[in-house]
C-alpha positions as a printed NumPy array, in Angstrom:
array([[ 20.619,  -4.43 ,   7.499],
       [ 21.146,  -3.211,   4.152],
       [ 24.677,  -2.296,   4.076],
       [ 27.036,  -3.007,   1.279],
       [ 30.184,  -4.857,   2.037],
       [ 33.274,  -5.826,   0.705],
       [ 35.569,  -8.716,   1.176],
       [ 38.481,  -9.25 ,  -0.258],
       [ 38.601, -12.594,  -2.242],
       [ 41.19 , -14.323,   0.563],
       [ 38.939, -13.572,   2.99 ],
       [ 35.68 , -15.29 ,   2.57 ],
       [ 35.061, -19.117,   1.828],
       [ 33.809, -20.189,  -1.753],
       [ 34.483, -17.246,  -4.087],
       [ 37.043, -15.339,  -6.487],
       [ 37.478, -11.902,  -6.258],
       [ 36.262,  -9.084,  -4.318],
       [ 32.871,  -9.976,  -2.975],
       [ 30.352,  -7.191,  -2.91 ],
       [ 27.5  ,  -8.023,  -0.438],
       [ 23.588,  -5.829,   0.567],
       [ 23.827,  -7.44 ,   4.074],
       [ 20.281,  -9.164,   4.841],
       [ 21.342, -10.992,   7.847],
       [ 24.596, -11.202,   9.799],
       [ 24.802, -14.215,  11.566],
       [ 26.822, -16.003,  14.422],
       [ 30.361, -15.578,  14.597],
       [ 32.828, -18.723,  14.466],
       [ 36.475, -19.038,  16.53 ],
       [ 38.734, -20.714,  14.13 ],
       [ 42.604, -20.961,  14.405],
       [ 43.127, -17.799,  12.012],
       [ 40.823, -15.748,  13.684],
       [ 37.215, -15.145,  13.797],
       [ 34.646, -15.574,  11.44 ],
       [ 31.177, -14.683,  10.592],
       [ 28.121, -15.421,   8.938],
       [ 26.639, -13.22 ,   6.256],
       [ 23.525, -13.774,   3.973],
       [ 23.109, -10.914,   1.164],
       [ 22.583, -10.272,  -2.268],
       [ 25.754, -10.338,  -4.428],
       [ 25.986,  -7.238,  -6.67 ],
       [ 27.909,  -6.988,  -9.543],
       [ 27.424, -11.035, -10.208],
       [ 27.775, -11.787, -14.491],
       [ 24.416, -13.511, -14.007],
       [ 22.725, -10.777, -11.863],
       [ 22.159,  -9.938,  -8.29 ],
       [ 21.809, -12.894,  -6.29 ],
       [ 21.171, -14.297,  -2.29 ],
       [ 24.522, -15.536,  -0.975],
       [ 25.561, -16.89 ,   2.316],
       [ 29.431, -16.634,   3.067],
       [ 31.707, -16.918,   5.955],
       [ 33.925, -13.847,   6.37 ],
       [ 37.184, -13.543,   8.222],
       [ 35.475, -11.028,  11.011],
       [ 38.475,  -8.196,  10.607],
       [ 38.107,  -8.099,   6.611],
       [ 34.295,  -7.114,   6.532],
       [ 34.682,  -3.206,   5.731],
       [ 31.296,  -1.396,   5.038],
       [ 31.169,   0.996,   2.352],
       [ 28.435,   3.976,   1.508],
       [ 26.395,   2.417,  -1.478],
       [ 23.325,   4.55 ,  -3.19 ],
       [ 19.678,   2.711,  -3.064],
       [ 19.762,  -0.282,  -4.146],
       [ 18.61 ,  -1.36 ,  -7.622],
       [ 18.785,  -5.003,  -7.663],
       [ 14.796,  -6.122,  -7.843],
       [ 15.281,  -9.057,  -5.992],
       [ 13.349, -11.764,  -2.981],
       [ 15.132, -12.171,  -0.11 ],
       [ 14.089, -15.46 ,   1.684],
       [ 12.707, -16.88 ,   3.637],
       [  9.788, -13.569,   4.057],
       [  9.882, -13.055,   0.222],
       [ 10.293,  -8.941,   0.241],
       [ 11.967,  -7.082,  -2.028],
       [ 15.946,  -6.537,  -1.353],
       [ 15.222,  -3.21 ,  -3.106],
       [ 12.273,  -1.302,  -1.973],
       [ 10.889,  -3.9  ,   0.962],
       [  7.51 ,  -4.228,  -1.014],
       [  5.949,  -8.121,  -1.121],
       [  8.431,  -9.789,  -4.658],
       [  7.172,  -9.624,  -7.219],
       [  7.279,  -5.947,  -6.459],
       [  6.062,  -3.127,  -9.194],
       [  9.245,  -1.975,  -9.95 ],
       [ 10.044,  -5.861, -10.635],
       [  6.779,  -6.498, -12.228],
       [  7.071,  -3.895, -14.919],
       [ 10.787,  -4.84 , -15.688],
       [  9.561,  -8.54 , -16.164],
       [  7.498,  -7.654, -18.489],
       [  9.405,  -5.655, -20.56 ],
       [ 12.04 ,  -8.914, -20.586],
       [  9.447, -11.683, -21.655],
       [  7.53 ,  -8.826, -23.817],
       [  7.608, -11.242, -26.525],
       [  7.657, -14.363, -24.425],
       [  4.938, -14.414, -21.608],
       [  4.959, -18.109, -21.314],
       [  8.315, -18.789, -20.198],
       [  7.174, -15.518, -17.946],
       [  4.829, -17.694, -16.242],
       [  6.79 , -20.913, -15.756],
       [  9.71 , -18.401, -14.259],
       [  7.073, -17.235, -11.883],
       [  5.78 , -20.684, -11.307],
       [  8.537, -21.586,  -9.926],
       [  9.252, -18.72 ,  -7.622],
       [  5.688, -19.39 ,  -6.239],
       [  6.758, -22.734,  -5.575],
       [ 10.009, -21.762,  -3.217],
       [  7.403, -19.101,  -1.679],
       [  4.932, -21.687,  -0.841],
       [  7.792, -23.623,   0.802],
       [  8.993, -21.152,   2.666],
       [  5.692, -19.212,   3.56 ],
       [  3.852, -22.196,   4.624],
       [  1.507, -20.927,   6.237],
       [  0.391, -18.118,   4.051],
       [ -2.631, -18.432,   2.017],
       [ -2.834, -20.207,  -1.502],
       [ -4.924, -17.536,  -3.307],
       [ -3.101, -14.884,  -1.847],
       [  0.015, -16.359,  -2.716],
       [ -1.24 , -17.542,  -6.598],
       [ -2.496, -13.725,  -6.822],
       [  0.821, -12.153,  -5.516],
       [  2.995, -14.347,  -8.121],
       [  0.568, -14.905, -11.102],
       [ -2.673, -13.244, -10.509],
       [ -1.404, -10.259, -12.344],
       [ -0.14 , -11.339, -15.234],
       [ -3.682, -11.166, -16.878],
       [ -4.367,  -7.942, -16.217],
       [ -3.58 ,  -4.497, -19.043],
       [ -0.547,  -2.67 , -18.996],
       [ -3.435,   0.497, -17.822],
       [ -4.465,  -0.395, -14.799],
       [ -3.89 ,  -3.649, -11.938],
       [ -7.773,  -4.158, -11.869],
       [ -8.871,  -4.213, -15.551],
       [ -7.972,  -7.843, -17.129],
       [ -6.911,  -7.799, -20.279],
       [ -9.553,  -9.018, -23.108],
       [ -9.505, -12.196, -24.523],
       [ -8.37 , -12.956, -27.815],
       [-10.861, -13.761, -29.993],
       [-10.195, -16.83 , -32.432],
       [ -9.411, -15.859, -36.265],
       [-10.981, -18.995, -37.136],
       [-14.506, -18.308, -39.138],
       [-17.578, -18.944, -36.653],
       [-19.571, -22.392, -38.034],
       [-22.764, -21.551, -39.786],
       [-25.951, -21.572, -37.754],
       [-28.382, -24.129, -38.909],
       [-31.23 , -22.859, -41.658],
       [-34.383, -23.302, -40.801],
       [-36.037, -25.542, -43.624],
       [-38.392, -23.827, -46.24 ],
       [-41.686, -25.652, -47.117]])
């Protein structure tokens, strides 16, 4: 796996254009009265909104591999939760340093976007452990830019600290 395809936009289900495909899985193949057809699941490349997974049924004779360089596209493929690009565990480094440079000034909505990821991994890897799963998604947002195992310090209140109580005077 891990070849790029092309399919012209008559020949594939559900689509316009010329759909560019990183093959993850090729599935069974389908006799239909204009020929045969197959089952691909990929990531799309050169989507508006960004790589994505796909699945899409191919006219068989239309599938053409082409050379592609590395891949670039940072992305989970499901259900194992890897990285389409480099085959580490998602949220790979590579990924995890571009997320943060994206929500840089939003790490909130950085954790709800991860939140929700961890809840499509927890569907699909049922069976893996929660703390292991919680640290893979979200355990590292806390920690400094320097280093994975030094948290980053807490921020300390502006607020003025409450006076301490005087002892009374006789």
């Amino acid at each position: 796996m891990g070849d790029v395809v092309a399919i012209p936009e008559q020949h594939y289900c559900y689509g316009l254009g010329t759909l560019t495909l990183r093959l993850i899985e090729v599935g069974r193949r389908e006799r239909h009265s204009d020929g045969i057809w197959i089952n691909l699941r990929g990531i799309e490349l050169g989507h508006p909104a960004g790589p994505r997974q796909r699945r899409v049924l191919a006219g068989f004779d239309a599938v053409r591999v082409r050379p592609a360089p590395a891949p670039s596209a940072h992305v989970p493929t499901r259900p194992g939760w890897g990285c389409a690009a480099c085959g580490h565990d998602w949220p790979c480094p590579n990924r995890r340093r571009r997320l943060l440079k994206e929500y840089a000034k939003n790490h909130a909505a950085l954790g709800i976007y991860l939140s929700l990821h961890l809840a499509d991994a927890a569907a699909d890897l049922r069976y893996a452990p929660a703390d292991a799963l919680y640290s893979r998604f979200l355990g590292w947002l806390g920690q400094d830019r320097d280093g994975p195992d030094r948290p980053v310090k807490a921020v300390q209140s502006q607020a003025t600290p409450a006076p301490s109580p005087r002892a009374t005077e006789s």
